[in-house]
PDB file of N, CA, C and O in Angstrom:
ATOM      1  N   UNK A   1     212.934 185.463   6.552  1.00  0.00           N
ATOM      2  CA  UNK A   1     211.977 184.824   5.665  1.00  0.00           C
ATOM      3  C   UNK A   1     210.905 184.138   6.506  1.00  0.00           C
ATOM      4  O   UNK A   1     211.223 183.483   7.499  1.00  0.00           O
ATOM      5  N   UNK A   2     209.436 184.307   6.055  1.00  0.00           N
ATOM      6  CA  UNK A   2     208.350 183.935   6.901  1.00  0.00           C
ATOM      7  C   UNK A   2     208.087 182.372   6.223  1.00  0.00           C
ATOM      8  O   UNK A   2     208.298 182.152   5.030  1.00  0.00           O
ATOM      9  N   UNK A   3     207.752 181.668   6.871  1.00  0.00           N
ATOM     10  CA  UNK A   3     207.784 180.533   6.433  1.00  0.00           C
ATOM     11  C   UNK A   3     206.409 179.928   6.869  1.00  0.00           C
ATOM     12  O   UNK A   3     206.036 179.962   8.042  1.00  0.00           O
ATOM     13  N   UNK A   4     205.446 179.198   5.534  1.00  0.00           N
ATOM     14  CA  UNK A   4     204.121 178.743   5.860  1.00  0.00           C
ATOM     15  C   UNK A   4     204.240 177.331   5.520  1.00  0.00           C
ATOM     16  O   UNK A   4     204.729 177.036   4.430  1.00  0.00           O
ATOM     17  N   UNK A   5     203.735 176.157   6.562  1.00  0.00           N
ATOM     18  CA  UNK A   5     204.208 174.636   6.661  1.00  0.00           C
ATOM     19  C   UNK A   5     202.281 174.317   6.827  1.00  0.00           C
ATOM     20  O   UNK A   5     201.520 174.560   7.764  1.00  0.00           O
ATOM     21  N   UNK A   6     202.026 173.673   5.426  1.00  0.00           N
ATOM     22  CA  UNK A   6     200.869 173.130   5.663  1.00  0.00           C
ATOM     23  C   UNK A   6     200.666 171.709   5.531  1.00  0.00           C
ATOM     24  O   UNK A   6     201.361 171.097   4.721  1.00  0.00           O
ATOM     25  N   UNK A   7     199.650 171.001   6.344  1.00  0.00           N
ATOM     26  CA  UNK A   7     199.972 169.280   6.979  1.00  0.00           C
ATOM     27  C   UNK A   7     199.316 169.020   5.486  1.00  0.00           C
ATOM     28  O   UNK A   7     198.348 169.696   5.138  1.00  0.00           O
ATOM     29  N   UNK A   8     199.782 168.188   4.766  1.00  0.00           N
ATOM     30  CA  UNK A   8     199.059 167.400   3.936  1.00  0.00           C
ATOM     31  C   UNK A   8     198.997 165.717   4.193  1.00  0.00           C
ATOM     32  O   UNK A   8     198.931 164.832   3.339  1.00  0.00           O
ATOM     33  N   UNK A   9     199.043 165.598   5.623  1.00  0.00           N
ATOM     34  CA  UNK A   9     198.442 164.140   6.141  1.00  0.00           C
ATOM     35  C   UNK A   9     197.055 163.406   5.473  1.00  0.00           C
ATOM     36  O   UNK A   9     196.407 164.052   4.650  1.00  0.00           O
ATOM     37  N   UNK A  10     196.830 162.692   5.673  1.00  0.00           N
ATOM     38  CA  UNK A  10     195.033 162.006   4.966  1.00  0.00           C
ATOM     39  C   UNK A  10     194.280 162.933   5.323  1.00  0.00           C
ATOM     40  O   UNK A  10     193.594 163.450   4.442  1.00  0.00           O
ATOM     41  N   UNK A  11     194.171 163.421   6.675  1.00  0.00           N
ATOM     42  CA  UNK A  11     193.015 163.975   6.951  1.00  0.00           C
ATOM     43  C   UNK A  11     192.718 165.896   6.206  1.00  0.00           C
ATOM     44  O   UNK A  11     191.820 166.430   5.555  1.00  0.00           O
ATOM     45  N   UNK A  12     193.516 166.168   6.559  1.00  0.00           N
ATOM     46  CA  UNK A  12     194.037 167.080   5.684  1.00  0.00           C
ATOM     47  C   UNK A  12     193.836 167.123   4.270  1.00  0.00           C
ATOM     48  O   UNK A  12     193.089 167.937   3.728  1.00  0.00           O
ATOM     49  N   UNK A  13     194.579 166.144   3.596  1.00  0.00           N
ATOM     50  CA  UNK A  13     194.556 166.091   2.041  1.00  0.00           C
ATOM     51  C   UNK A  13     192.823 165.977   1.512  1.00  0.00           C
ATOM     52  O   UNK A  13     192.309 166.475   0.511  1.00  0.00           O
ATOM     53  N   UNK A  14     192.268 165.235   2.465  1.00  0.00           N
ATOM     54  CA  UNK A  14     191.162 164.800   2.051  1.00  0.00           C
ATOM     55  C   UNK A  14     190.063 165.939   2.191  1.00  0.00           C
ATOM     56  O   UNK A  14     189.013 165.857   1.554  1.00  0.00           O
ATOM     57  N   UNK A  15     190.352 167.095   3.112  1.00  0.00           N
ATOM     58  CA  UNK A  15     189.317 168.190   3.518  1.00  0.00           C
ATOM     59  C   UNK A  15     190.509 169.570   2.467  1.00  0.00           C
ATOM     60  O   UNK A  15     190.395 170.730   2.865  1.00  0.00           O
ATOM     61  N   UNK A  16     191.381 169.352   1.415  1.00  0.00           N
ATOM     62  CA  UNK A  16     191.819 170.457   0.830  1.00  0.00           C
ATOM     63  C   UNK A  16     193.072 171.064   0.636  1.00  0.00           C
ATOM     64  O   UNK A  16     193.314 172.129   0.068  1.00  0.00           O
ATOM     65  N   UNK A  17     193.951 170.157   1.247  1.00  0.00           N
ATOM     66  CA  UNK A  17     195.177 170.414   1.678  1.00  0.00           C
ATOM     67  C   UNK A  17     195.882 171.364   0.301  1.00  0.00           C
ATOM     68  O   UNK A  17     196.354 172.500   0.341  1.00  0.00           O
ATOM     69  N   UNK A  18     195.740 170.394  -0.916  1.00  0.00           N
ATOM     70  CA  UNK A  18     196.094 170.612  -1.766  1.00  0.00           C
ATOM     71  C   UNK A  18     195.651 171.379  -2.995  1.00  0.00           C
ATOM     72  O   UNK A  18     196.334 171.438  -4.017  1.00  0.00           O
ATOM     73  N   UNK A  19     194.387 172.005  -2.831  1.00  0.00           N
ATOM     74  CA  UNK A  19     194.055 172.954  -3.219  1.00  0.00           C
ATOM     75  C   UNK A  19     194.083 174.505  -2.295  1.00  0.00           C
ATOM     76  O   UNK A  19     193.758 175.510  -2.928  1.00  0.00           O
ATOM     77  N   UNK A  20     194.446 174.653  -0.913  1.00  0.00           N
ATOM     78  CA  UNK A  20     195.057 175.524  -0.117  1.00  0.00           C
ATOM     79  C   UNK A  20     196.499 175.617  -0.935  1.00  0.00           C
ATOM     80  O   UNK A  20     196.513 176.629  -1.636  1.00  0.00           O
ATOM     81  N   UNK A  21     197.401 175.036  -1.009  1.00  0.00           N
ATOM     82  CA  UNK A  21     198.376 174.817  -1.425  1.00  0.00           C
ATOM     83  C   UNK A  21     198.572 175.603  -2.579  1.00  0.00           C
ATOM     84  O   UNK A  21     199.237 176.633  -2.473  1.00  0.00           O
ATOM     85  N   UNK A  22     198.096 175.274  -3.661  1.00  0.00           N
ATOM     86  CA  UNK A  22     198.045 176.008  -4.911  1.00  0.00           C
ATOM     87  C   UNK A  22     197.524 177.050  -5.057  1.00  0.00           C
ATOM     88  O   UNK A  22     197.787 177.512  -6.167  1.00  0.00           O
ATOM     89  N   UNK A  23     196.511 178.049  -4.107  1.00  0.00           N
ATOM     90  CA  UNK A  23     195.678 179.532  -3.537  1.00  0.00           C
ATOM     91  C   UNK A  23     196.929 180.023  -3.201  1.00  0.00           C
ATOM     92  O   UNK A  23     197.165 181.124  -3.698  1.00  0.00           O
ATOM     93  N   UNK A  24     198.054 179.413  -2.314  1.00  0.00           N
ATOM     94  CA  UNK A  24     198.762 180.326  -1.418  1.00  0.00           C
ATOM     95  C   UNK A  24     199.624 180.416  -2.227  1.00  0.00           C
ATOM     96  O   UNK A  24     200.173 181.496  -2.006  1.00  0.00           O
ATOM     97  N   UNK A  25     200.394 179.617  -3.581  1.00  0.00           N
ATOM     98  CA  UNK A  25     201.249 180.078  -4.387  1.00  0.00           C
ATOM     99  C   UNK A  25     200.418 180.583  -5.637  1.00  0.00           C
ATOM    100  O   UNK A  25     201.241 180.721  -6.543  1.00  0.00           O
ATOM    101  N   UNK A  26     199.434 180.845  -5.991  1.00  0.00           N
ATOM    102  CA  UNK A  26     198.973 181.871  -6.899  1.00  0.00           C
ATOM    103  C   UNK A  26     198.965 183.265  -5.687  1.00  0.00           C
ATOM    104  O   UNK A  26     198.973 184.285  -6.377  1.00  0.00           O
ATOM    105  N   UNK A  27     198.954 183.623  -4.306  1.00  0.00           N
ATOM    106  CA  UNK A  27     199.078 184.773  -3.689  1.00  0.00           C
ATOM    107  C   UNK A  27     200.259 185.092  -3.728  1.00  0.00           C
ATOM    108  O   UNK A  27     200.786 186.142  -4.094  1.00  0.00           O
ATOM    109  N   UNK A  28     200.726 184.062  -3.299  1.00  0.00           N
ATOM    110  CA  UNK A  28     202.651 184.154  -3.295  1.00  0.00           C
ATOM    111  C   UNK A  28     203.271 185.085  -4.582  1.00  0.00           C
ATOM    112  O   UNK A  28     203.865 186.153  -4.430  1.00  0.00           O
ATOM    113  N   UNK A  29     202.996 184.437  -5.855  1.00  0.00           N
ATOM    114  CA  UNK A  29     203.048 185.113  -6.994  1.00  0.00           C
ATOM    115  C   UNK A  29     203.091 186.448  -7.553  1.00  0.00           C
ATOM    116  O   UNK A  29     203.884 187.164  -8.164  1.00  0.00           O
ATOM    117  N   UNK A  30     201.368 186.511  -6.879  1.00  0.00           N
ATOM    118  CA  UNK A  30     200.741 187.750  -7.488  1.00  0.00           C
ATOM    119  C   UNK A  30     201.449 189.180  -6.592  1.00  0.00           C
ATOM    120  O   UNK A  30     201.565 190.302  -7.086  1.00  0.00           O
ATOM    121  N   UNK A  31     201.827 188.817  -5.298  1.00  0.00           N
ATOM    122  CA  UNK A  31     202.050 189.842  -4.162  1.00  0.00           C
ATOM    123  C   UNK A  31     203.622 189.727  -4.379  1.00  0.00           C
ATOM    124  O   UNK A  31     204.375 190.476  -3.757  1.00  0.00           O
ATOM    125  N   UNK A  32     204.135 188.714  -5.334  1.00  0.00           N
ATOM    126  CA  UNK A  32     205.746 188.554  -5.055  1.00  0.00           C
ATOM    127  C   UNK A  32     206.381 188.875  -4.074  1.00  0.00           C
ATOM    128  O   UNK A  32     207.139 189.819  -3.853  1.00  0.00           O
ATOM    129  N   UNK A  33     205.879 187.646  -3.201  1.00  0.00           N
ATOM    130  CA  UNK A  33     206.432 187.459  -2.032  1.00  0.00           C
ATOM    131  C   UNK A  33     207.843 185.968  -2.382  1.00  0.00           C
ATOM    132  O   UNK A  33     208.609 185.639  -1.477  1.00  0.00           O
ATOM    133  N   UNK A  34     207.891 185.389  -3.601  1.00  0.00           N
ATOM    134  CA  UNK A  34     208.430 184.355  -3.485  1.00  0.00           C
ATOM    135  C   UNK A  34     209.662 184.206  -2.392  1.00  0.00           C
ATOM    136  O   UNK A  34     209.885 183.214  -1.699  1.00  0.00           O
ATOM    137  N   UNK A  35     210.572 185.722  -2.420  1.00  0.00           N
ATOM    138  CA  UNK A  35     211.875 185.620  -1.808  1.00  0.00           C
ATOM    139  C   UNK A  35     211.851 186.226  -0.024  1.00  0.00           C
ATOM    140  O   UNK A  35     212.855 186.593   0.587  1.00  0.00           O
ATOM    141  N   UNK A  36     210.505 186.192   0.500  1.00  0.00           N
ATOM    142  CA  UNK A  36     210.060 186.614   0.980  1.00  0.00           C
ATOM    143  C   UNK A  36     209.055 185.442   2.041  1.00  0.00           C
ATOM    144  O   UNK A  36     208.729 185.570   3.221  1.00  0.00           O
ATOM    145  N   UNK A  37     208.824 184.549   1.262  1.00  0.00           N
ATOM    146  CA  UNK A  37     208.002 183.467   2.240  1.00  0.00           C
ATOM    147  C   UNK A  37     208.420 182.243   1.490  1.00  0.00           C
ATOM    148  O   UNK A  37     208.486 182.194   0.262  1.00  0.00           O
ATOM    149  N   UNK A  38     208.732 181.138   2.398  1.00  0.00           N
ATOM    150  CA  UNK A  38     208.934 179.922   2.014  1.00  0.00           C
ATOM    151  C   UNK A  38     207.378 179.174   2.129  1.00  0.00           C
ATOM    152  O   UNK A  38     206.565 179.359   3.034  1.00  0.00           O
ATOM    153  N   UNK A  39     207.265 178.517   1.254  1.00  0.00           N
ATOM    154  CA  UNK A  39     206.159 177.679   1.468  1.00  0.00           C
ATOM    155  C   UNK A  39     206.697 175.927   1.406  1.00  0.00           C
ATOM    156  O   UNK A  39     207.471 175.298   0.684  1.00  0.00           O
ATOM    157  N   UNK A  40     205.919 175.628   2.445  1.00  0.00           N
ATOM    158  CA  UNK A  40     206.611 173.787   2.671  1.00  0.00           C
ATOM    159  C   UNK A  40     205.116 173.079   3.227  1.00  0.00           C
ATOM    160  O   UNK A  40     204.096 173.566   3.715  1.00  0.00           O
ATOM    161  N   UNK A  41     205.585 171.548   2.859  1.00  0.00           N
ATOM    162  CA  UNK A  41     204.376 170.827   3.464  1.00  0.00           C
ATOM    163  C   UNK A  41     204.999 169.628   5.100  1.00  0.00           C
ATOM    164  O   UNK A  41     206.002 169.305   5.737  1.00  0.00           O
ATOM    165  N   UNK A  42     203.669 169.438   5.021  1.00  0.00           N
ATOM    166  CA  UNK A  42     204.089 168.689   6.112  1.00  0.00           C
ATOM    167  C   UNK A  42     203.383 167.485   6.466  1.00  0.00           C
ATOM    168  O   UNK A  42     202.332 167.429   5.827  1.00  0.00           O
ATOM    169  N   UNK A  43     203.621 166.044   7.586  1.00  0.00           N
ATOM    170  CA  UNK A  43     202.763 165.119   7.308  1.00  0.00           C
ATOM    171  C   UNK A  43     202.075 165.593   8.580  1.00  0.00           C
ATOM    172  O   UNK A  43     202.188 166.757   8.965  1.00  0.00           O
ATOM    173  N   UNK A  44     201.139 164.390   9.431  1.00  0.00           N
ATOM    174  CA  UNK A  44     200.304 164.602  10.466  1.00  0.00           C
ATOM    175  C   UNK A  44     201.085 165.923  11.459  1.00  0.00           C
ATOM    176  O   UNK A  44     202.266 165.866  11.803  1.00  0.00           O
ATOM    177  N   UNK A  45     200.417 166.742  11.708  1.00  0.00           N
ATOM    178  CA  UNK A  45     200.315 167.753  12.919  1.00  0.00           C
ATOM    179  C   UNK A  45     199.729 167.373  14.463  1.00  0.00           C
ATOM    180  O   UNK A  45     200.152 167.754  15.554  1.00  0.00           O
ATOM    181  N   UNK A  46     198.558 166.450  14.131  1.00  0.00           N
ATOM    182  CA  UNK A  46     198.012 165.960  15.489  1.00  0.00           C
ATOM    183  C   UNK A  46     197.019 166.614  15.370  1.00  0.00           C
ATOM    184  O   UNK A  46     196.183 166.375  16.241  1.00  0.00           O
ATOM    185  N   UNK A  47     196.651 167.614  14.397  1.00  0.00           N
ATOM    186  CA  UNK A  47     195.011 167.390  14.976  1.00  0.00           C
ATOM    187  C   UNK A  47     193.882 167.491  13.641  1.00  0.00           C
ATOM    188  O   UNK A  47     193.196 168.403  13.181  1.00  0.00           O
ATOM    189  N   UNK A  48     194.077 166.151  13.323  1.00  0.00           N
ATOM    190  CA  UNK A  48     193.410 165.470  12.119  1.00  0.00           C
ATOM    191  C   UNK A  48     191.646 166.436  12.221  1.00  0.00           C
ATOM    192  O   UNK A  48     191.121 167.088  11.318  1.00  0.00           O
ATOM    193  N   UNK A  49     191.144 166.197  13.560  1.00  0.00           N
ATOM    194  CA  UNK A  49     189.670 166.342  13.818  1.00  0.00           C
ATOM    195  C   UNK A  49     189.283 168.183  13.553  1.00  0.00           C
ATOM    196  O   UNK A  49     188.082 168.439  13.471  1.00  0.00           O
ATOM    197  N   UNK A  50     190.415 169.548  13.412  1.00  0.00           N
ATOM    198  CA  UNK A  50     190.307 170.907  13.492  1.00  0.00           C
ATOM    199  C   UNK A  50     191.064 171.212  11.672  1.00  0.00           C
ATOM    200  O   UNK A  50     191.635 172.251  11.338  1.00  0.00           O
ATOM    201  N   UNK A  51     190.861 170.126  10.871  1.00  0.00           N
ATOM    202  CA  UNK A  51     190.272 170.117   9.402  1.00  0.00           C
ATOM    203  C   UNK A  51     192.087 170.977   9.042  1.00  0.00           C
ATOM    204  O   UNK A  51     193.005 171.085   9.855  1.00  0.00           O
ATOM    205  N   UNK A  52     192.073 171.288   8.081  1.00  0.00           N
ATOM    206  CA  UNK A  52     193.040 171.586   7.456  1.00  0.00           C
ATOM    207  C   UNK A  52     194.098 172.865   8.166  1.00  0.00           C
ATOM    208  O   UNK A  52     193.791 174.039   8.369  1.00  0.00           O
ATOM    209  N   UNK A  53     195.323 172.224   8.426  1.00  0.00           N
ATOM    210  CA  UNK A  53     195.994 172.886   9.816  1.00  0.00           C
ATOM    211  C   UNK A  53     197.262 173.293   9.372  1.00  0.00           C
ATOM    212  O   UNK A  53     198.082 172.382   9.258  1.00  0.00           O
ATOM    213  N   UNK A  54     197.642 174.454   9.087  1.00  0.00           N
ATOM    214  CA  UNK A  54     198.994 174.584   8.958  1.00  0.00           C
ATOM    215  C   UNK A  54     200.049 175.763   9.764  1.00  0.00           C
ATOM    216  O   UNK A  54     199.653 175.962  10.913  1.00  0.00           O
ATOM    217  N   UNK A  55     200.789 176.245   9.547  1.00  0.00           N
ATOM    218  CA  UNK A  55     201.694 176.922  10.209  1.00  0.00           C
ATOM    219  C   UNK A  55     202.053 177.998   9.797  1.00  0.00           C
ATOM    220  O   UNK A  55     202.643 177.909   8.720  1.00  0.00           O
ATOM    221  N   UNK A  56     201.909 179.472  10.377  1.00  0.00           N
ATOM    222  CA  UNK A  56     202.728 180.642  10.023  1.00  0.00           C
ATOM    223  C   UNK A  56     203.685 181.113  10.946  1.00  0.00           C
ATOM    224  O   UNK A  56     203.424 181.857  11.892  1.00  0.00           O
ATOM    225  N   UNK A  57     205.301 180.465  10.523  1.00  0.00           N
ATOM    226  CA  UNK A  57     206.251 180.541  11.267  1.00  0.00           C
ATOM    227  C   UNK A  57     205.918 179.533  12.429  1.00  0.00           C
ATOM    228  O   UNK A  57     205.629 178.387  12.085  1.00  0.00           O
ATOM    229  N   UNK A  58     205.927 179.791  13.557  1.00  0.00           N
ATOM    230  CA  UNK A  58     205.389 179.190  14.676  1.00  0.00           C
ATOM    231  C   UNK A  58     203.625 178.455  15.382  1.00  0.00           C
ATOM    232  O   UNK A  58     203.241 177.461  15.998  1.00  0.00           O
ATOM    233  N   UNK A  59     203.015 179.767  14.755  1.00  0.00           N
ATOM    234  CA  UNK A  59     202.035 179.544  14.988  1.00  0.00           C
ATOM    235  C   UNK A  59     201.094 178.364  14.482  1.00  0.00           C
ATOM    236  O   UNK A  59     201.089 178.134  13.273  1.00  0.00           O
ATOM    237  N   UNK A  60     200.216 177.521  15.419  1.00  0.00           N
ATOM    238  CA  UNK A  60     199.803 176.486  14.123  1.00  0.00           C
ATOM    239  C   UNK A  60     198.286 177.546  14.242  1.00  0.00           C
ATOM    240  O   UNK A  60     197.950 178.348  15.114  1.00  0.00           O
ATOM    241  N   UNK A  61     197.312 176.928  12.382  1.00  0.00           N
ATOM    242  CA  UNK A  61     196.294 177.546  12.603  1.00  0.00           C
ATOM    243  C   UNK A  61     195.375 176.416  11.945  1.00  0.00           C
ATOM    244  O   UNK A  61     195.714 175.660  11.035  1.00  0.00           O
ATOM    245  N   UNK A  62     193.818 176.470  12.766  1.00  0.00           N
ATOM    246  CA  UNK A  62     193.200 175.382  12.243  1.00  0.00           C
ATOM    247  C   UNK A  62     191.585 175.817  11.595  1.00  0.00           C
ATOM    248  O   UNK A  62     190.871 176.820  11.618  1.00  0.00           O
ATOM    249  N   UNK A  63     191.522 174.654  11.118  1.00  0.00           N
ATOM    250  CA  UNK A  63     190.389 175.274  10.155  1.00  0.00           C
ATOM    251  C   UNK A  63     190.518 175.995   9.052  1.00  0.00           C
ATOM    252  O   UNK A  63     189.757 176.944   8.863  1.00  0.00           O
ATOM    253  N   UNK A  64     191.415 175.695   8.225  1.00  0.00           N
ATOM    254  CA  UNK A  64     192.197 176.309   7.191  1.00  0.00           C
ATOM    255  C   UNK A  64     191.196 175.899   6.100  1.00  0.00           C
ATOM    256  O   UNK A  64     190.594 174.853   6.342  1.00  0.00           O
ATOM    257  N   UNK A  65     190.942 176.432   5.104  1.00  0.00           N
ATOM    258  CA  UNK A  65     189.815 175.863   4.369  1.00  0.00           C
ATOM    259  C   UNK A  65     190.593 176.753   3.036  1.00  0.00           C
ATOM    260  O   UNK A  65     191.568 177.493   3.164  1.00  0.00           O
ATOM    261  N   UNK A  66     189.685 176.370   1.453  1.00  0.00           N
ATOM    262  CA  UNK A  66     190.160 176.968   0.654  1.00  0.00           C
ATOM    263  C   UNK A  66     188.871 178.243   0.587  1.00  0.00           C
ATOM    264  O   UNK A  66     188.900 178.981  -0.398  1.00  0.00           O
ATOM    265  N   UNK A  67     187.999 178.420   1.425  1.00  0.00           N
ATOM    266  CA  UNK A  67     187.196 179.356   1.379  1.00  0.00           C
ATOM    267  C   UNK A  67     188.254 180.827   2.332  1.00  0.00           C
ATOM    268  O   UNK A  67     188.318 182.028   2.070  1.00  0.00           O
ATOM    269  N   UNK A  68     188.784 180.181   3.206  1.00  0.00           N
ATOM    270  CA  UNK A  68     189.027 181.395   4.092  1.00  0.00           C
ATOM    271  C   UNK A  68     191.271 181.877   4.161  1.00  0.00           C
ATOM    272  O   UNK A  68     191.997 182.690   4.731  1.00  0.00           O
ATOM    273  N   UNK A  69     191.388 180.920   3.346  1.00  0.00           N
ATOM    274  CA  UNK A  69     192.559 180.985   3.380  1.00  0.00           C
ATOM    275  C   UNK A  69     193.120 182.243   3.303  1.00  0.00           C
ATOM    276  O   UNK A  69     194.012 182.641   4.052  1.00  0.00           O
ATOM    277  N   UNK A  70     192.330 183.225   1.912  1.00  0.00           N
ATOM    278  CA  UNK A  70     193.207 184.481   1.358  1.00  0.00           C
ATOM    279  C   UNK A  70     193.037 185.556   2.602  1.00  0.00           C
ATOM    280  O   UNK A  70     193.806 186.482   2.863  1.00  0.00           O
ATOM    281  N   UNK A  71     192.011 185.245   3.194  1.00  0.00           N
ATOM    282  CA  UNK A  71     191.992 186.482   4.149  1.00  0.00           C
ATOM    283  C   UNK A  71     192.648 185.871   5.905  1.00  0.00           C
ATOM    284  O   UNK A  71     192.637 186.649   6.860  1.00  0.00           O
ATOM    285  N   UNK A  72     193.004 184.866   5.998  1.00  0.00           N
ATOM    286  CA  UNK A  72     194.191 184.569   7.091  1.00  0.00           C
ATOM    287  C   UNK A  72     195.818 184.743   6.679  1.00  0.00           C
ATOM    288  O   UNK A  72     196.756 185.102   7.391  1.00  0.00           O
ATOM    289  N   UNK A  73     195.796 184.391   5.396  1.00  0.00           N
ATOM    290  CA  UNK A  73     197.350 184.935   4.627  1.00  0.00           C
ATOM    291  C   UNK A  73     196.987 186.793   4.708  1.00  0.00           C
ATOM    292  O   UNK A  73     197.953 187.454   5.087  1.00  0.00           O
ATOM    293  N   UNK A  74     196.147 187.314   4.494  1.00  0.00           N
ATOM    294  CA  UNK A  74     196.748 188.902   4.532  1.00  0.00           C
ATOM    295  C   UNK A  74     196.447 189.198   5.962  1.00  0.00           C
ATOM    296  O   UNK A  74     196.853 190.256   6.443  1.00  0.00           O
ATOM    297  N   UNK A  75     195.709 188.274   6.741  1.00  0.00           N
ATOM    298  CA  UNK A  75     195.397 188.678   8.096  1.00  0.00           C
ATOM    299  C   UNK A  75     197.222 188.860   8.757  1.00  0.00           C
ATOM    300  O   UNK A  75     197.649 189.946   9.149  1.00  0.00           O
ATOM    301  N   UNK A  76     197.823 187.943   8.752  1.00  0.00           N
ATOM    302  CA  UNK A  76     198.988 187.000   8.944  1.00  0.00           C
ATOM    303  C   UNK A  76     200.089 188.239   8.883  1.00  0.00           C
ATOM    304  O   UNK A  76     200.818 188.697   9.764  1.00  0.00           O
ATOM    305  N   UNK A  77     199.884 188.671   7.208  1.00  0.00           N
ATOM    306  CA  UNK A  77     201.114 189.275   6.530  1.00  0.00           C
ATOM    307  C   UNK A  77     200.283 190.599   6.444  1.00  0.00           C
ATOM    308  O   UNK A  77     200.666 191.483   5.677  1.00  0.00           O
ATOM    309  N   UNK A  78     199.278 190.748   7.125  1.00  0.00           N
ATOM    310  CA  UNK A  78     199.153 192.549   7.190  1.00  0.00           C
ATOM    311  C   UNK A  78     198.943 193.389   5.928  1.00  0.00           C
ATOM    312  O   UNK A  78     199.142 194.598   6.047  1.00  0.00           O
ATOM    313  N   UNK A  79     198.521 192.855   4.588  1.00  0.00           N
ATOM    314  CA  UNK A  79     198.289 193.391   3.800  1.00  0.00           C
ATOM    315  C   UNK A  79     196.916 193.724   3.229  1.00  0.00           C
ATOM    316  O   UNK A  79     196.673 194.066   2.072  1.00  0.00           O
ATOM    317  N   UNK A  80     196.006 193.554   4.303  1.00  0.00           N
ATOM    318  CA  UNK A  80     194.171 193.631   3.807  1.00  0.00           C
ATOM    319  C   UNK A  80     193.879 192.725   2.985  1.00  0.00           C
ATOM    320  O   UNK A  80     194.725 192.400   2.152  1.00  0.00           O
ATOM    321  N   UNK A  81     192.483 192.029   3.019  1.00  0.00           N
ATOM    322  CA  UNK A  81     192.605 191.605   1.637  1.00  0.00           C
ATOM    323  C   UNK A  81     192.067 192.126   0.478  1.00  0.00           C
ATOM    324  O   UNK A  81     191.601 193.265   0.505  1.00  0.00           O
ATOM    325  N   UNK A  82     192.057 191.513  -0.473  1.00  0.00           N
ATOM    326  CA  UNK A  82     192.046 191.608  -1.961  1.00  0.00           C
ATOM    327  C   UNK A  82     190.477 191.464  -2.373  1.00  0.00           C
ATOM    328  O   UNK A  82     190.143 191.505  -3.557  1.00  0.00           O
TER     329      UNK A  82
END
């Protein structure tokens, strides 16, 4: 199971955290991936200043925005996007 951990710290929350959040489980959904990817949050990561930062599996990724999210989730999971 692939697992995506996004920071919803202040700095974070405040640049989108939580509207990323709700994009990646309407993808989650639609691609029914539920049993297939865990989605979790998380507090500070450390790098408040590279805007909304979260994790696929290991990797951290920054600059996460709700503009570019859908096409780093199929970048990620290899499915083109939509």
């Amino acid at each position: 199971m692939k697992k995506i951990i996004i920071c919803v710290g202040s700095s974070c929350h405040i640049k989108g955290a939580y509207e990323i959040i709700e994009i990646l489980k309407k993808i989650i959904n639609e691609e029914r991936l539920e049993t297939e990817i865990e989605l979790g949050a998380s507090f500070c990561q450390g790098k408040c200043t590279e805007g909304v930062v979260l994790k696929f599996d290991q990797e951290i990724v920054t600059k996460v925005s709700p503009e570019n999210i859908r096409e780093l989730f199929y970048r990620e999971f290899n499915r083109g996007v939509n």
